[in-house]
C-alpha positions as CSV (number, residue, x, y, z in Angstrom):
1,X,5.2,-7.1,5.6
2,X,4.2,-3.6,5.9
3,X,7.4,-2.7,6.7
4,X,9.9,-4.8,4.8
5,X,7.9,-3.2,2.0
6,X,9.0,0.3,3.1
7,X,11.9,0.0,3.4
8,X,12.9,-2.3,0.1
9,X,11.3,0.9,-1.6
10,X,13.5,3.0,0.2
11,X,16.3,1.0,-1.5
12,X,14.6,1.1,-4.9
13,X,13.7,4.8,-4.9
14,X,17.3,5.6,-4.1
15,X,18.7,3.8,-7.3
16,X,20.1,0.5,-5.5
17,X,19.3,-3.1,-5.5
18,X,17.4,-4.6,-2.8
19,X,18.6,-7.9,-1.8
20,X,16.5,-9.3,0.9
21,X,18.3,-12.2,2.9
22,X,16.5,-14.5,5.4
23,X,12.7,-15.0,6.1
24,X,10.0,-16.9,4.6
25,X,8.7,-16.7,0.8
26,X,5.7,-14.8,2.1
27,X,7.9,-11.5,1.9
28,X,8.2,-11.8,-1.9
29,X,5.0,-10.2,-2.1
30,X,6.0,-7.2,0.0
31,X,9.4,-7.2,-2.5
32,X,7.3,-7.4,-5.1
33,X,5.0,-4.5,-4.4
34,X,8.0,-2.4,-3.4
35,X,9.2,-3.2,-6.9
36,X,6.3,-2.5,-8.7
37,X,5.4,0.8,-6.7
38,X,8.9,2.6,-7.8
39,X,8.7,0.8,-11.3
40,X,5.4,2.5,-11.7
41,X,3.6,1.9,-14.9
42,X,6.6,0.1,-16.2
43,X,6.6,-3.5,-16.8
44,X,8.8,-6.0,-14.8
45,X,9.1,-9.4,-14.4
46,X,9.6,-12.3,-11.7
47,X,11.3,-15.3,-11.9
48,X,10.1,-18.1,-8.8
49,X,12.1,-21.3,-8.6
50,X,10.6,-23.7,-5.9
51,X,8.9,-26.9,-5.4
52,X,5.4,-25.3,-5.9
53,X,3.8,-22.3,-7.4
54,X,3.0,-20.2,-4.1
55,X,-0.6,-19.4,-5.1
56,X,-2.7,-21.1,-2.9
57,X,-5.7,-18.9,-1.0
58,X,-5.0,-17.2,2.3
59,X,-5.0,-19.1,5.6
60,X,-7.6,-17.7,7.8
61,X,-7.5,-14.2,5.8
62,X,-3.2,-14.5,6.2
63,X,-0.9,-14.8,4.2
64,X,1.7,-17.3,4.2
65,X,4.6,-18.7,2.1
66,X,2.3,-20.4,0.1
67,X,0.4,-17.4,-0.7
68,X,2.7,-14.4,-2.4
69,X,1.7,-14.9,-6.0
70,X,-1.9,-15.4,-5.7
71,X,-1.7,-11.8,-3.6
72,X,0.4,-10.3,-6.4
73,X,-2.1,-11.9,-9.1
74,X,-5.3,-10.8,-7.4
75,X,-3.4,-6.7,-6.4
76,X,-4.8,-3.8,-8.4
């Protein structure tokens, strides 16, 4: 997660779109801080269309696909 993170800022930062193919929706929340650490103070927005709302509480202290919004909510 670390490093997806990284490097979808590396993206961002450079003026491009990061489009993220493959892998479970556990990596929106490492997309999702990229986005909001080059966006800065600015506001943005996500849109999440799925069965379920991906906020349930961490497995064992991991995250899983389940999990990406609940970390985004509960993120400084």
């Amino acid at each position: 997660h670390g490093e997806l993170e990284q490097r979808v800022r590396g993206v961002l930062e450079r003026g491009a779109v990061a489009f993220v193919v493959g892998g479970g929706n556990d990596q929106s929340y490492p997309n999702a801080r990229a986005l909001l650490g080059v966006a800065g103070g600015g506001r943005v927005a996500c849109v999440n269309i799925d069965a379920h709302l991906d906020v349930r509480p961490l497995k064992e202290g991991k995250a899983h696909s389940g999990s990406p919004f609940r970390l985004l909510l509960e993120d400084e």
